[in-house]
C-alpha positions in Angstrom: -59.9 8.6 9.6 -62.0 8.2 12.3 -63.7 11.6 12.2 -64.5 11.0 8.2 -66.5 7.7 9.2 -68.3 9.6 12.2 -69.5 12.2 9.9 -70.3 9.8 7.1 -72.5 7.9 9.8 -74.3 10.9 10.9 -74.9 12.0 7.3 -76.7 8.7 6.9 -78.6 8.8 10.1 -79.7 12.5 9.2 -80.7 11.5 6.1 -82.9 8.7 7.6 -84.5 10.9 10.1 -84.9 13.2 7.4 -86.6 10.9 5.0 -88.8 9.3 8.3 -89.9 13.3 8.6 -91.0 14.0 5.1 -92.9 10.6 5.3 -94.8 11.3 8.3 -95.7 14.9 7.1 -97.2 13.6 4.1 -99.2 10.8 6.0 -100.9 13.1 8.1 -101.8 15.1 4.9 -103.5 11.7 3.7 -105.0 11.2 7.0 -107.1 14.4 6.8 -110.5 14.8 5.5 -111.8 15.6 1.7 -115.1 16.9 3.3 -113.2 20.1 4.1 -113.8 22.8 1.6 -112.9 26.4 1.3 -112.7 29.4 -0.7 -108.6 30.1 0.9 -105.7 30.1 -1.8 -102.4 28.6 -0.4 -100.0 31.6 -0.7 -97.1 29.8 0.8 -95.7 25.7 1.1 -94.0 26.1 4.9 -95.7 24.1 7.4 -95.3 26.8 10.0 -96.8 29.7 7.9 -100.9 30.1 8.0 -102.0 30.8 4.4 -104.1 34.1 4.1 -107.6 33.4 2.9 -108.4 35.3 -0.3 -112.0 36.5 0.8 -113.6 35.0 4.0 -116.0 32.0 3.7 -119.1 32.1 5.8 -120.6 28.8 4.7 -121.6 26.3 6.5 -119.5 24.0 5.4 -116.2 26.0 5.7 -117.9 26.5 9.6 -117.6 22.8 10.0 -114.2 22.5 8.2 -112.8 24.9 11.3 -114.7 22.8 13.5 -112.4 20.1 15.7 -115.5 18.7 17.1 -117.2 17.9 13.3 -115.9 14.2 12.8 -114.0 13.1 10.1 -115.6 11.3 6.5 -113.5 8.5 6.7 -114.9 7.4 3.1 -113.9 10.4 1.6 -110.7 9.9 2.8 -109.9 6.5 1.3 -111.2 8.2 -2.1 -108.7 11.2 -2.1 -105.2 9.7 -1.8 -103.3 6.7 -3.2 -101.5 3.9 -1.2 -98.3 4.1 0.0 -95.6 2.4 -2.4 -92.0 1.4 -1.3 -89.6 2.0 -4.5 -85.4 1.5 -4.4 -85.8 -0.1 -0.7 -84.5 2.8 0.4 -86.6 6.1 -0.6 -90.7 6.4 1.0 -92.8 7.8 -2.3 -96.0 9.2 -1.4 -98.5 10.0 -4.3 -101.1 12.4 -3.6 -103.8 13.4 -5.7 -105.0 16.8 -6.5 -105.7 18.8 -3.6 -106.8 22.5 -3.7 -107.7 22.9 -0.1 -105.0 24.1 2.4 -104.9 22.8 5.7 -104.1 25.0 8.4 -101.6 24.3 11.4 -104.7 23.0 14.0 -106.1 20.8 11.7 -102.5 18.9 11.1 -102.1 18.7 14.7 -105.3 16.8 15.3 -103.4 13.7 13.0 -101.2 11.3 14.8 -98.1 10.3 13.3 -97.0 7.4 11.7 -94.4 5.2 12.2 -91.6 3.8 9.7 -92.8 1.0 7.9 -90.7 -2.1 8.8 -88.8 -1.8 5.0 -87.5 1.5 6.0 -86.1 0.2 9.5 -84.3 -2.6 7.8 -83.0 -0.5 5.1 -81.7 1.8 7.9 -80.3 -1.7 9.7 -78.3 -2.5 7.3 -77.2 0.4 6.4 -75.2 0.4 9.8 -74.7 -3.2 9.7 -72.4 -2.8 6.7 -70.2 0.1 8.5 -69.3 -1.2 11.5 -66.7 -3.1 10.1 -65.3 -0.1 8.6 -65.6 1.5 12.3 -64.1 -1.1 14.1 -61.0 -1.2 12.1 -60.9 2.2 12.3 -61.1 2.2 16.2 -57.8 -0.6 16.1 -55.8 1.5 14.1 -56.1 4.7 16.2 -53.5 5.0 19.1 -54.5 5.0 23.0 -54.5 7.0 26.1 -50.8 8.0 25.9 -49.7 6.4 22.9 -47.7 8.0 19.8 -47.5 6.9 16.4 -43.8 8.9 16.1 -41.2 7.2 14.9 -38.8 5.8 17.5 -35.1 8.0 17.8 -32.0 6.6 17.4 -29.9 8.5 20.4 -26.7 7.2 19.1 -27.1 9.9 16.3 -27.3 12.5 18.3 -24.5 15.2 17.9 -22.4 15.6 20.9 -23.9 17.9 23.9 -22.5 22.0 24.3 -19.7 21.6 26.9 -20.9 23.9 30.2 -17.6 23.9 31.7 -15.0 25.3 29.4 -12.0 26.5 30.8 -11.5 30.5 29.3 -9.0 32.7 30.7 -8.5 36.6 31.0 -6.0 39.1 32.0 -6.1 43.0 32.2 -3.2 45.2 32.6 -5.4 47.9 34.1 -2.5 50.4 35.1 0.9 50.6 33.2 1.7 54.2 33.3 4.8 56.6 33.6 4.2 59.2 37.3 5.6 62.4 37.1 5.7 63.0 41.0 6.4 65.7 43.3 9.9 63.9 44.0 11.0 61.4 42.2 9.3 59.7 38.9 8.1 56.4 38.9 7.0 53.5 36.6 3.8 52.0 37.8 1.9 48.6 37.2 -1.6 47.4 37.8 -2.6 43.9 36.4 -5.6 41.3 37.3 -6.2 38.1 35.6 -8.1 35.1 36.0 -8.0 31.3 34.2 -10.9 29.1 34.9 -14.9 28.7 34.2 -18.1 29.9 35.6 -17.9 29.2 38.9 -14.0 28.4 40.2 -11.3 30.6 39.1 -7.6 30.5 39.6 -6.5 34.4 40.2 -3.4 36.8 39.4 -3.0 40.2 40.7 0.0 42.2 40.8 1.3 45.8 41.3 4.3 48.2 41.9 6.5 50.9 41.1 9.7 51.5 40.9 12.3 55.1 40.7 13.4 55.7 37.6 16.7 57.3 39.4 17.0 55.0 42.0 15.7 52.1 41.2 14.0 51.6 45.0 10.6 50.6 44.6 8.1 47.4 45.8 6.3 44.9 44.4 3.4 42.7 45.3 1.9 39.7 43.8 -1.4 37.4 44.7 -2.2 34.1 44.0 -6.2 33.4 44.8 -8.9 30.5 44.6 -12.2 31.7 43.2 -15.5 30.2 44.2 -18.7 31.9 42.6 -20.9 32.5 45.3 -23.8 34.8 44.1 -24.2 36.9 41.0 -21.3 39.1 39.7 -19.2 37.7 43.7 -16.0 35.8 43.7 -14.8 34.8 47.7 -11.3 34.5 47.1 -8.5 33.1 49.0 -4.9 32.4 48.3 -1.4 33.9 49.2 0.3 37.2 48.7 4.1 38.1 49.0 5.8 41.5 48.6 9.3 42.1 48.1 10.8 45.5 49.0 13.6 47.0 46.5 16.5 49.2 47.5 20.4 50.0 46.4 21.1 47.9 49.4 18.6 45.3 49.3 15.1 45.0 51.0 13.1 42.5 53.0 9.9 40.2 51.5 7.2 38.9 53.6 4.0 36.4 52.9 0.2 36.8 53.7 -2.5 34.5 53.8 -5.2 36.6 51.9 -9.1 35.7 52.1 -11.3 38.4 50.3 -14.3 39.5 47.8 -14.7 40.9 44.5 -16.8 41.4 42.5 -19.7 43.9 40.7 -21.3 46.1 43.8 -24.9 47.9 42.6 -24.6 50.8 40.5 -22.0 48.9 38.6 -19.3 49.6 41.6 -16.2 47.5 40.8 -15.2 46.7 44.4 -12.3 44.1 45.7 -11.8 44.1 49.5 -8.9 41.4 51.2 -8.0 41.0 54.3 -4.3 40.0 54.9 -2.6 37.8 57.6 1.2 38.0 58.0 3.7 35.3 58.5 4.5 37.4 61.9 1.1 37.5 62.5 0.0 40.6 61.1 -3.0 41.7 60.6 -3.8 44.5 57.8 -6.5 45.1 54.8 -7.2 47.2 52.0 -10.2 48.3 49.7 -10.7 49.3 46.6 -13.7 51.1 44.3 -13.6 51.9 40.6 -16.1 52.9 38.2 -16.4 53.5 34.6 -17.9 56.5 33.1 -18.6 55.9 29.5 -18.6 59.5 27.9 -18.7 58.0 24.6 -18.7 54.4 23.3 -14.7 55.5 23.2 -14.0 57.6 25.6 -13.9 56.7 28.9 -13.4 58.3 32.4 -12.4 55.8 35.2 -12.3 57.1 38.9 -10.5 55.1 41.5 -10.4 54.7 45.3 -8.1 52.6 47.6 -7.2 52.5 51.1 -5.0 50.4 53.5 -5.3 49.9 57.2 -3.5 47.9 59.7 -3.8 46.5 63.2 -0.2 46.3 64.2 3.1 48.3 63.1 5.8 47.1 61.0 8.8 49.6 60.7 10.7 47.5 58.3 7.8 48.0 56.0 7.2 51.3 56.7 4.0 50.4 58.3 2.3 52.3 61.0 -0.8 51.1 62.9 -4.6 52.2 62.0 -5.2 54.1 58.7 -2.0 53.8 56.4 -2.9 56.1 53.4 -5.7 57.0 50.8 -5.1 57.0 47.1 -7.6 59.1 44.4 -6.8 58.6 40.6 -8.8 59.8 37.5 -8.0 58.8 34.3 -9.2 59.0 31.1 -8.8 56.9 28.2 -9.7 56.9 24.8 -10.5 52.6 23.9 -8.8 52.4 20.2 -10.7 48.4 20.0 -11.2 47.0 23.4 -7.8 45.4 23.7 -5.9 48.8 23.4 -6.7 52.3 25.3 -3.7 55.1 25.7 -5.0 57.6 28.9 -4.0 60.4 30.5 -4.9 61.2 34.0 -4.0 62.3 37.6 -3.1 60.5 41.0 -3.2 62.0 44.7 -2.0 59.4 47.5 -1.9 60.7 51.5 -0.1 58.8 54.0 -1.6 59.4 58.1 -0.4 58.4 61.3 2.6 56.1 62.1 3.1 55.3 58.5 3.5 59.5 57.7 6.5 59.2 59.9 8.0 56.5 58.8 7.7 57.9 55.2 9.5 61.2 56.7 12.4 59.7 58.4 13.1 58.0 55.0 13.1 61.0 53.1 9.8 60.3 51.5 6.5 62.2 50.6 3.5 62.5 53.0 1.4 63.8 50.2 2.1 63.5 46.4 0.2 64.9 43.6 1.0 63.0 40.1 0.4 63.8 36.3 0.0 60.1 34.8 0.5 59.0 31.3 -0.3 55.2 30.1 -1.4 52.2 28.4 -4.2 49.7 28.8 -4.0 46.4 28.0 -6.8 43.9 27.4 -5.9 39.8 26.6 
Protein backbone atom coordinates (compact mmCIF):
# COMPACT_ATOMS: atom_id res chain seq x y z
CA UNK A 1 0.00 0.00 0.00
CA UNK A 2 2.70 2.06 0.73
CA UNK A 3 4.48 1.68 -2.62
CA UNK A 4 0.97 2.67 -4.49
CA UNK A 5 0.93 6.06 -2.51
CA UNK A 6 4.77 6.74 -3.18
CA UNK A 7 4.25 6.31 -6.82
CA UNK A 8 0.96 8.28 -6.82
CA UNK A 9 2.99 11.15 -5.10
CA UNK A 10 5.70 11.13 -7.54
CA UNK A 11 3.26 11.06 -10.36
CA UNK A 12 1.88 14.30 -8.98
CA UNK A 13 5.13 15.93 -8.27
CA UNK A 14 6.30 14.97 -11.95
CA UNK A 15 3.43 16.26 -13.25
CA UNK A 16 4.01 19.66 -11.42
CA UNK A 17 7.61 19.87 -12.50
CA UNK A 18 6.31 19.01 -15.69
CA UNK A 19 3.69 21.61 -16.06
CA UNK A 20 6.46 24.36 -14.16
CA UNK A 21 8.70 23.31 -17.43
CA UNK A 22 6.24 23.80 -20.16
CA UNK A 23 5.46 27.17 -18.45
CA UNK A 24 8.74 28.50 -18.34
CA UNK A 25 9.60 27.38 -21.98
CA UNK A 26 6.77 29.38 -23.19
CA UNK A 27 7.65 32.48 -21.11
CA UNK A 28 10.93 32.81 -22.56
CA UNK A 29 9.27 32.46 -26.02
CA UNK A 30 7.20 35.72 -24.87
CA UNK A 31 10.16 37.31 -23.48
CA UNK A 32 11.88 37.42 -26.88
CA UNK A 33 11.81 40.12 -29.35
CA UNK A 34 9.19 40.80 -32.44
CA UNK A 35 12.00 42.94 -34.16
CA UNK A 36 13.65 39.70 -35.24
CA UNK A 37 12.86 38.79 -38.74
CA UNK A 38 13.88 36.15 -41.18
CA UNK A 39 13.42 34.41 -44.19
CA UNK A 40 14.07 30.54 -42.13
CA UNK A 41 11.00 28.04 -42.15
CA UNK A 42 10.75 26.01 -38.93
CA UNK A 43 11.17 22.41 -40.19
CA UNK A 44 10.99 20.86 -36.73
CA UNK A 45 9.15 21.82 -32.97
CA UNK A 46 12.10 20.12 -30.61
CA UNK A 47 13.83 22.66 -28.68
CA UNK A 48 17.14 21.02 -29.16
CA UNK A 49 16.97 20.78 -33.03
CA UNK A 50 18.33 24.08 -35.10
CA UNK A 51 15.74 24.56 -37.91
CA UNK A 52 17.47 24.67 -41.42
CA UNK A 53 16.98 28.01 -43.10
CA UNK A 54 15.29 27.65 -46.49
CA UNK A 55 17.62 30.25 -48.42
CA UNK A 56 20.17 32.39 -46.46
CA UNK A 57 19.21 35.95 -45.45
CA UNK A 58 21.85 38.57 -45.85
CA UNK A 59 19.82 41.51 -44.65
CA UNK A 60 20.47 43.75 -42.33
CA UNK A 61 18.07 43.10 -40.23
CA UNK A 62 18.35 39.25 -40.06
CA UNK A 63 22.34 40.53 -39.25
CA UNK A 64 21.00 42.15 -36.16
CA UNK A 65 18.47 39.38 -35.37
CA UNK A 66 21.81 36.98 -34.93
CA UNK A 67 23.31 39.68 -33.15
CA UNK A 68 23.42 39.12 -28.98
CA UNK A 69 24.83 42.56 -28.71
CA UNK A 70 21.64 44.41 -30.73
CA UNK A 71 19.24 45.14 -27.69
CA UNK A 72 15.93 44.03 -27.33
CA UNK A 73 12.42 46.32 -28.55
CA UNK A 74 10.87 45.92 -25.52
CA UNK A 75 7.58 47.69 -27.12
CA UNK A 76 7.39 45.30 -29.64
CA UNK A 77 7.42 42.77 -27.20
CA UNK A 78 4.40 43.78 -25.11
CA UNK A 79 2.58 43.98 -28.68
CA UNK A 80 3.21 40.37 -29.75
CA UNK A 81 1.98 38.14 -26.89
CA UNK A 82 -1.05 38.00 -24.60
CA UNK A 83 -1.03 37.93 -20.67
CA UNK A 84 -0.70 35.12 -18.79
CA UNK A 85 -4.17 33.62 -17.55
CA UNK A 86 -4.58 31.11 -14.62
CA UNK A 87 -7.67 28.62 -15.62
CA UNK A 88 -8.88 25.35 -13.26
CA UNK A 89 -6.23 26.57 -10.41
CA UNK A 90 -4.37 23.98 -11.42
CA UNK A 91 -3.25 24.03 -15.27
CA UNK A 92 -0.68 27.41 -16.55
CA UNK A 93 -2.38 28.39 -20.21
CA UNK A 94 -0.18 30.54 -22.19
CA UNK A 95 -1.74 32.19 -25.34
CA UNK A 96 0.61 33.15 -27.98
CA UNK A 97 -0.12 34.98 -30.94
CA UNK A 98 0.97 34.22 -34.39
CA UNK A 99 4.51 33.87 -34.75
CA UNK A 100 6.32 32.89 -38.08
CA UNK A 101 9.84 33.51 -36.95
CA UNK A 102 11.84 30.63 -35.32
CA UNK A 103 14.11 31.21 -32.64
CA UNK A 104 17.22 29.40 -32.59
CA UNK A 105 18.87 27.68 -29.40
CA UNK A 106 21.28 30.99 -28.55
CA UNK A 107 18.72 33.32 -28.62
CA UNK A 108 16.46 31.23 -25.99
CA UNK A 109 19.33 30.99 -23.82
CA UNK A 110 19.84 34.73 -23.55
CA UNK A 111 16.04 34.69 -21.63
CA UNK A 112 15.97 34.10 -17.93
CA UNK A 113 13.45 31.90 -16.52
CA UNK A 114 10.59 32.43 -14.67
CA UNK A 115 9.42 31.29 -11.67
CA UNK A 116 5.88 29.62 -10.70
CA UNK A 117 3.46 32.08 -10.05
CA UNK A 118 2.31 31.89 -6.40
CA UNK A 119 -1.37 30.04 -7.61
CA UNK A 120 0.64 27.22 -9.00
CA UNK A 121 2.77 26.83 -5.62
CA UNK A 122 -0.36 26.66 -3.59
CA UNK A 123 -2.10 24.44 -5.99
CA UNK A 124 1.00 22.14 -5.67
CA UNK A 125 0.65 22.76 -1.53
CA UNK A 126 -2.25 21.47 -1.21
CA UNK A 127 -2.09 18.97 -3.34
CA UNK A 128 0.38 17.30 -0.71
CA UNK A 129 -1.39 18.71 2.10
CA UNK A 130 -4.42 16.51 1.37
CA UNK A 131 -2.07 13.22 1.10
CA UNK A 132 -0.30 13.16 3.98
CA UNK A 133 -3.02 11.83 5.80
CA UNK A 134 -3.29 9.05 3.49
CA UNK A 135 0.62 8.55 3.99
CA UNK A 136 0.64 8.65 7.56
CA UNK A 137 -1.87 5.98 8.04
CA UNK A 138 -0.27 4.18 5.60
CA UNK A 139 3.14 4.42 7.52
CA UNK A 140 1.05 3.00 11.00
CA UNK A 141 -0.25 0.17 9.37
CA UNK A 142 3.03 -1.23 7.92
CA UNK A 143 5.05 -3.54 10.34
CA UNK A 144 8.60 -2.59 11.84
CA UNK A 145 12.13 -3.61 11.97
CA UNK A 146 11.52 -7.30 12.83
CA UNK A 147 7.92 -7.48 12.94
CA UNK A 148 5.43 -10.02 11.05
CA UNK A 149 2.07 -9.68 10.24
CA UNK A 150 1.66 -13.86 10.30
CA UNK A 151 -0.69 -15.30 12.12
CA UNK A 152 0.32 -16.61 15.55
CA UNK A 153 0.57 -20.85 15.73
CA UNK A 154 -1.14 -22.78 17.98
CA UNK A 155 1.72 -25.53 19.00
CA UNK A 156 -0.78 -27.63 20.73
CA UNK A 157 -1.89 -28.70 17.11
CA UNK A 158 1.07 -29.82 16.19
CA UNK A 159 1.17 -33.68 15.20
CA UNK A 160 3.47 -35.63 17.39
CA UNK A 161 7.34 -35.49 16.53
CA UNK A 162 9.15 -38.79 14.38
CA UNK A 163 10.54 -40.92 17.26
CA UNK A 164 14.66 -41.07 16.64
CA UNK A 165 15.15 -43.83 18.90
CA UNK A 166 13.12 -46.83 17.83
CA UNK A 167 14.10 -50.03 18.99
CA UNK A 168 14.47 -52.53 15.50
CA UNK A 169 15.98 -55.78 15.71
CA UNK A 170 17.83 -58.23 13.23
CA UNK A 171 19.19 -61.64 13.05
CA UNK A 172 21.09 -63.54 10.23
CA UNK A 173 21.60 -67.19 10.12
CA UNK A 174 24.64 -66.69 7.90
CA UNK A 175 25.93 -70.42 7.88
CA UNK A 176 23.47 -73.46 8.31
CA UNK A 177 24.94 -76.02 6.09
CA UNK A 178 25.53 -79.87 5.78
CA UNK A 179 29.96 -80.68 5.49
CA UNK A 180 30.85 -83.59 3.65
CA UNK A 181 34.44 -83.84 5.21
CA UNK A 182 37.42 -85.88 4.71
CA UNK A 183 36.38 -87.90 8.01
CA UNK A 184 33.46 -87.63 9.38
CA UNK A 185 30.33 -85.32 8.29
CA UNK A 186 29.19 -82.58 10.15
CA UNK A 187 26.13 -80.15 10.61
CA UNK A 188 27.33 -76.60 10.87
CA UNK A 189 25.80 -73.30 12.23
CA UNK A 190 26.72 -69.62 11.84
CA UNK A 191 24.15 -67.00 13.29
CA UNK A 192 24.58 -63.06 14.32
CA UNK A 193 21.90 -60.94 15.59
CA UNK A 194 21.34 -57.72 17.09
CA UNK A 195 18.12 -55.91 19.05
CA UNK A 196 18.55 -52.29 19.68
CA UNK A 197 18.68 -48.66 17.87
CA UNK A 198 21.30 -46.52 16.22
CA UNK A 199 23.75 -46.27 18.52
CA UNK A 200 23.63 -49.19 21.46
CA UNK A 201 22.97 -52.64 20.51
CA UNK A 202 22.30 -55.77 22.52
CA UNK A 203 24.29 -58.67 20.45
CA UNK A 204 23.92 -62.58 19.70
CA UNK A 205 26.41 -64.64 18.00
CA UNK A 206 26.64 -68.25 17.89
CA UNK A 207 28.29 -71.20 16.10
CA UNK A 208 29.13 -75.03 15.97
CA UNK A 209 29.06 -78.34 14.58
CA UNK A 210 28.35 -81.40 15.43
CA UNK A 211 29.05 -85.46 13.90
CA UNK A 212 26.41 -86.74 12.36
CA UNK A 213 27.86 -90.37 13.58
CA UNK A 214 29.02 -89.41 16.68
CA UNK A 215 27.34 -86.88 17.85
CA UNK A 216 30.85 -85.07 19.40
CA UNK A 217 30.90 -81.66 18.38
CA UNK A 218 31.17 -77.84 20.24
CA UNK A 219 29.33 -75.08 20.54
CA UNK A 220 29.89 -71.44 21.33
CA UNK A 221 27.67 -68.61 22.11
CA UNK A 222 28.19 -64.59 22.78
CA UNK A 223 26.33 -62.19 24.54
CA UNK A 224 27.73 -58.39 23.63
CA UNK A 225 27.01 -54.60 24.46
CA UNK A 226 27.15 -52.39 21.41
CA UNK A 227 28.16 -48.74 21.49
CA UNK A 228 28.32 -46.90 17.98
CA UNK A 229 31.48 -45.37 17.94
CA UNK A 230 32.19 -44.09 14.32
CA UNK A 231 30.52 -44.79 11.06
CA UNK A 232 29.69 -48.45 10.03
CA UNK A 233 31.98 -49.43 14.10
CA UNK A 234 30.33 -51.26 16.93
CA UNK A 235 33.00 -51.71 20.17
CA UNK A 236 31.51 -54.55 21.74
CA UNK A 237 31.88 -56.24 24.92
CA UNK A 238 30.03 -58.99 26.68
CA UNK A 239 30.60 -62.76 27.63
CA UNK A 240 31.13 -65.88 25.69
CA UNK A 241 30.84 -69.56 26.93
CA UNK A 242 31.63 -72.79 24.93
CA UNK A 243 30.52 -76.15 25.86
CA UNK A 244 32.43 -79.20 24.46
CA UNK A 245 30.22 -82.39 23.35
CA UNK A 246 31.30 -85.92 23.53
CA UNK A 247 29.77 -89.74 24.18
CA UNK A 248 31.23 -89.23 27.51
CA UNK A 249 30.66 -85.74 28.30
CA UNK A 250 32.90 -82.60 27.80
CA UNK A 251 33.96 -79.57 29.72
CA UNK A 252 32.55 -75.63 29.22
CA UNK A 253 34.38 -72.63 30.01
CA UNK A 254 33.57 -68.59 30.08
CA UNK A 255 35.32 -65.55 28.50
CA UNK A 256 35.11 -62.04 29.02
CA UNK A 257 35.08 -60.80 25.34
CA UNK A 258 35.86 -57.00 24.31
CA UNK A 259 35.99 -56.48 20.45
CA UNK A 260 35.07 -54.51 16.98
CA UNK A 261 32.92 -55.01 14.11
CA UNK A 262 31.93 -53.43 11.73
CA UNK A 263 32.26 -52.28 7.72
CA UNK A 264 36.30 -52.00 6.95
CA UNK A 265 36.87 -49.85 3.42
CA UNK A 266 36.26 -51.67 0.32
CA UNK A 267 33.13 -52.91 1.94
CA UNK A 268 35.32 -55.55 4.20
CA UNK A 269 33.03 -57.09 6.69
CA UNK A 270 35.52 -57.48 9.61
CA UNK A 271 34.74 -58.68 13.43
CA UNK A 272 37.92 -59.05 15.62
CA UNK A 273 37.46 -60.16 19.77
CA UNK A 274 39.74 -60.61 22.04
CA UNK A 275 38.93 -63.32 24.73
CA UNK A 276 39.87 -63.56 28.46
CA UNK A 277 39.31 -66.95 30.15
CA UNK A 278 37.98 -67.68 33.58
CA UNK A 279 41.58 -69.45 34.12
CA UNK A 280 43.03 -66.55 32.83
CA UNK A 281 43.46 -67.24 29.37
CA UNK A 282 44.23 -65.21 26.86
CA UNK A 283 43.22 -65.95 23.06
CA UNK A 284 41.60 -64.09 19.91
CA UNK A 285 40.23 -64.53 16.62
CA UNK A 286 39.52 -62.64 13.30
CA UNK A 287 37.39 -62.71 10.79
CA UNK A 288 36.96 -61.04 6.92
CA UNK A 289 34.09 -61.62 4.52
CA UNK A 290 33.09 -60.03 1.53
CA UNK A 291 30.35 -60.12 -0.89
CA UNK A 292 30.71 -60.37 -4.59
CA UNK A 293 27.51 -59.57 -6.27
CA UNK A 294 27.72 -61.45 -9.71
CA UNK A 295 24.19 -60.57 -10.28
CA UNK A 296 21.49 -58.71 -8.32
CA UNK A 297 20.96 -62.75 -7.42
CA UNK A 298 23.76 -64.42 -7.39
CA UNK A 299 26.22 -63.96 -5.03
CA UNK A 300 29.77 -65.19 -4.21
CA UNK A 301 30.89 -64.68 -0.51
CA UNK A 302 34.57 -65.46 0.46
CA UNK A 303 35.51 -65.94 4.07
CA UNK A 304 38.54 -65.71 6.30
CA UNK A 305 39.10 -66.59 10.00
CA UNK A 306 41.86 -67.26 12.24
CA UNK A 307 42.42 -68.08 16.08
CA UNK A 308 45.48 -67.44 18.13
CA UNK A 309 46.30 -68.00 21.73
CA UNK A 310 48.80 -67.02 24.30
CA UNK A 311 48.70 -69.96 26.63
CA UNK A 312 47.74 -73.84 26.00
CA UNK A 313 44.76 -75.48 27.11
CA UNK A 314 44.88 -79.36 26.47
CA UNK A 315 41.38 -79.99 27.66
CA UNK A 316 40.32 -77.77 24.83
CA UNK A 317 42.57 -79.01 22.46
CA UNK A 318 44.35 -75.73 22.51
CA UNK A 319 47.89 -75.25 21.70
CA UNK A 320 49.76 -71.94 22.10
CA UNK A 321 50.43 -69.19 19.15
CA UNK A 322 48.55 -69.77 15.79
CA UNK A 323 45.72 -72.35 16.31
CA UNK A 324 44.31 -72.78 12.75
CA UNK A 325 43.16 -70.87 9.52
CA UNK A 326 39.83 -71.48 7.94
CA UNK A 327 39.04 -70.45 3.85
CA UNK A 328 35.37 -70.88 2.66
CA UNK A 329 33.67 -69.85 -0.62
CA UNK A 330 30.28 -70.04 -1.21
CA UNK A 331 27.91 -69.13 -3.49
CA UNK A 332 24.35 -68.46 -3.23
CA UNK A 333 21.68 -67.69 -5.39
CA UNK A 334 19.18 -64.84 -3.03
CA UNK A 335 15.48 -66.22 -3.97
CA UNK A 336 14.05 -62.56 -1.94
CA UNK A 337 16.52 -61.37 0.53
CA UNK A 338 15.17 -63.47 3.47
CA UNK A 339 16.00 -66.80 1.62
CA UNK A 340 19.34 -67.95 -0.29
CA UNK A 341 20.16 -71.96 -0.93
CA UNK A 342 24.34 -72.04 -1.71
CA UNK A 343 26.71 -74.37 -2.43
CA UNK A 344 30.31 -73.92 -1.70
CA UNK A 345 33.69 -75.23 -0.28
CA UNK A 346 35.58 -75.04 3.15
CA UNK A 347 39.41 -75.71 3.82
CA UNK A 348 40.41 -75.36 7.68
CA UNK A 349 44.42 -76.04 8.75
CA UNK A 350 45.34 -76.56 12.28
CA UNK A 351 49.51 -75.59 13.28
CA UNK A 352 51.54 -76.04 16.16
CA UNK A 353 50.44 -77.41 19.54
CA UNK A 354 46.85 -77.45 18.58
CA UNK A 355 47.89 -80.00 15.27
CA UNK A 356 48.93 -82.37 18.00
CA UNK A 357 46.46 -82.30 20.07
CA UNK A 358 43.98 -82.82 17.10
CA UNK A 359 46.25 -86.03 16.21
CA UNK A 360 46.38 -87.69 19.41
CA UNK A 361 42.51 -87.50 19.28
CA UNK A 362 42.17 -89.02 16.12
CA UNK A 363 41.33 -85.86 14.31
CA UNK A 364 42.26 -84.01 10.99
CA UNK A 365 45.10 -81.61 10.70
CA UNK A 366 43.81 -80.53 7.31
CA UNK A 367 40.28 -80.97 6.02
CA UNK A 368 38.93 -80.11 2.72
CA UNK A 369 34.89 -79.90 2.72
CA UNK A 370 32.08 -79.79 -0.05
CA UNK A 371 29.29 -77.54 1.70
CA UNK A 372 25.63 -77.46 0.95
CA UNK A 373 23.15 -74.87 2.80
CA UNK A 374 20.61 -72.37 3.60
CA UNK A 375 20.62 -68.70 4.42
CA UNK A 376 18.38 -67.18 6.53
CA UNK A 377 17.49 -63.45 6.86
CA UNK A 378 14.75 -62.18 9.83
Amino acid sequence: MLNNIQRKLFFALATSVGLAGIAGLSLQAVAMPQGISGTTTATSHCRFCTPVPDKPDTSAEATMAHDTSYPANSSTESNSFEELQLENSSELIITVSEQTEVLSIDQFSLVPAIELSSAAKATISQDLDARVPEINQALQQSPLLGQSNAPEVDTDEWPEPVEDSQVFSYFLIDQLEYRFNEGEDTFNWDAIGWVGGDYQRLWIKTEGDVGLNSDDGEAELQLLYGRLIAPFWDFQAGIRYDQVYSSEGGPGRAFGVIGFQGLAPYLFEIDSSLFVSQEGDISARFTAEYQFLLTQQLILQPEFETNIALQKVEEFGVGSGLNDIELGLRLRYEINRRFAPYLGISWTQKFGETANFAREDGEEVSNFAVVGGFRFLF
